[in-house]
C-alpha positions, 0 to 999 in steps of 0.5 A: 500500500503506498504510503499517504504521506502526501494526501494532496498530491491526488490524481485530479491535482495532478492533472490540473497542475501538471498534465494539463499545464504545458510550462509545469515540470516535476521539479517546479511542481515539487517546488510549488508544493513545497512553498505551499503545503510541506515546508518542511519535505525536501524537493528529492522527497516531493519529486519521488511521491510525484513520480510514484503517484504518476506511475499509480495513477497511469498519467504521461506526458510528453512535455518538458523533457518527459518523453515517451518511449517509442522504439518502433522505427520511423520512415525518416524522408530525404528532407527529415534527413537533411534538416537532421544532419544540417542542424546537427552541425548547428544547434541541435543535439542528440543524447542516446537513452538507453541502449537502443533509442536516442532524441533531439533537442534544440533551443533558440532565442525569442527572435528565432520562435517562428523558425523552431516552430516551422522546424518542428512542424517539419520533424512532426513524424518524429514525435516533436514537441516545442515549449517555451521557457523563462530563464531571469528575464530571457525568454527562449524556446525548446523542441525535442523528439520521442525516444526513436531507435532510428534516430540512432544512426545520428550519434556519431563523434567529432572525428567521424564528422567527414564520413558520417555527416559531410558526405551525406549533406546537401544544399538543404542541409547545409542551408540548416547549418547556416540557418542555424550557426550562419549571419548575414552582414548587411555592411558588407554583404558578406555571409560567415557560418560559426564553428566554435565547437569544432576543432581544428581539424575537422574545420580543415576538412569542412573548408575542403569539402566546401571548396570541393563542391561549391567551388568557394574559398572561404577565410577561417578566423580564429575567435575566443569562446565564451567559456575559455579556448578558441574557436573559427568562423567561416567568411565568404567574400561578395562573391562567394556568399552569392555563389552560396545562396543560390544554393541556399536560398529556395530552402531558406523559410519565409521566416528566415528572410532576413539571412537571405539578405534581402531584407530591405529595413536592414539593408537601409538601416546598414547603408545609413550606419555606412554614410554616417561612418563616412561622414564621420571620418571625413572630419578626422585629420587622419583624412584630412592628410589623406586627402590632401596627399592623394590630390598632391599625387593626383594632380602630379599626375594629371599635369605632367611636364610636358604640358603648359600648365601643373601646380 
């Protein structure tokens, strides 16, 4: 008989706090109770009558990391598989659970909520659910996958980066990696694709299979990470990101418009900050001999000795 220790954690509270609140998870639940009712239980001992009563009472649910265990395989489509390996390399990550299922997950930022969704809705057969969270005053955005066993073929370690994922990526999978660790510069028009994560090696091979089969030489700057070490940015010249997205940019959604390059507000915005960086420079005495040393020469030029007239 299962000790009644807790009298309020009952079936229909469970259902009314937790299952059919989509931002409650155990641990919050736990501590709601605590705040409230049983001041004096620890949080390790609240979470386990939780547990046991969910097992009890037969309730699930699949928010918040819960997940269900699913081993039965999933048909992974061509375009499952390559927004999978491009996000792979970017934002999403992959955890084995047990020995014969694994999951995804992927978290972004408030300004990228349109594009986590239009990611989930297209990884829907995989059982994909996406939730919002507050960490102090960021607002964010999750998804995560059942626990599949075919999504076990995606564990693989740095070192097998070339054989397992790069010659199996494609236009739109590396449209995910650059959707997802890639920016657009409207001052320059330049596009770059961060690989802070990745060491140098394995950067050495991503630069020469790019050049390999998109025909563009991209330059590897080194950058410091935030949590010690370094890291490396890809950067395309005008050229090369034109070149680039014109692979890329049919698989870009409408929701990502902006890393197409095309947004016109920002393009606006970027020529102005140029203009008045001009301006500004214009004033400084830097220029100023600068300007007067290039019309010396101009002008040297321009009326040489064997004409009537040179200053």
């Amino acid at each position: 008989m299962m000790n009644n220790k807790y009298p309020k954690i009952t079936k229909k509270y469970l259902v009314k706090n937790y299952i059919n609140n989509r931002d409650m998870s155990q641990h919050r639940l736990a501590e709601k109770l605590k705040e409230e009712e049983y001041k004096e239980a620890s949080l390790t001992q609240l979470r386990s009558a939780i547990l046991r009563r969910l097992i009890k009472y037969a309730l699930k649910k699949e928010y918040m990391g819960e997940i269900i265990w699913h081993r039965d395989k999933v048909n992974i489509s061509k375009e499952m598989n390559q927004i999978i390996l491009g996000s792979l390399l970017g934002d999403m990550s992959i955890k084995s659970i047990g020995s014969s299922t694994a999951t995804i997950t992927e978290v972004h930022g408030f300004k990228q909520k349109e594009y986590l969704i239009w990611k989930c809705n297209k990884l829907k057969d995989l059982g994909t659910k996406w939730y919002k969270g507050i960490q102090g005053t960021y607002e964010y955005y999750g998804m995560y996958s059942k626990c599949l066993s075919c999504l076990r073929e995606y564990l693989f370690k740095e070192d097998d980066l070339m054989k397992k994922v790069l010659e199996r990526l494609e236009d739109k999978g590396l449209t995910m990696w650059y959707l997802d660790d890639g920016t657009y510069s409207y001052r320059t028009n330049t596009l770059s694709i961060a690989m802070v994560k990745l060491s140098p090696k394995v950067v050495g091979e991503v630069i020469k299979w790019i050049t390999q089969k998109y025909r563009v030489t991209p330059q590897k700057v080194e950058v410091k990470r935030k949590g010690g070490g370094k890291g490396y940015i890809l950067r395309f010249n005008v050229e090369h990101t034109q070149r680039l997205l014109k692979f890329m940019r049919h698989h870009i959604p409408s929701c990502m418009a902006y890393k197409k390059g095309m947004d016109k507000e920002k393009r606006e915005s970027a020529r102005n900050k140029r203009l008045e960086y001009q301006r500004e420079y214009n004033k400084t005495e830097k220029h100023k001999i600068y300007h007067r040393k290039y019309y010396r020469e101009y002008y040297r030029r321009k009326y040489s000795k064997n004409t009537k007239f040179h200053p």
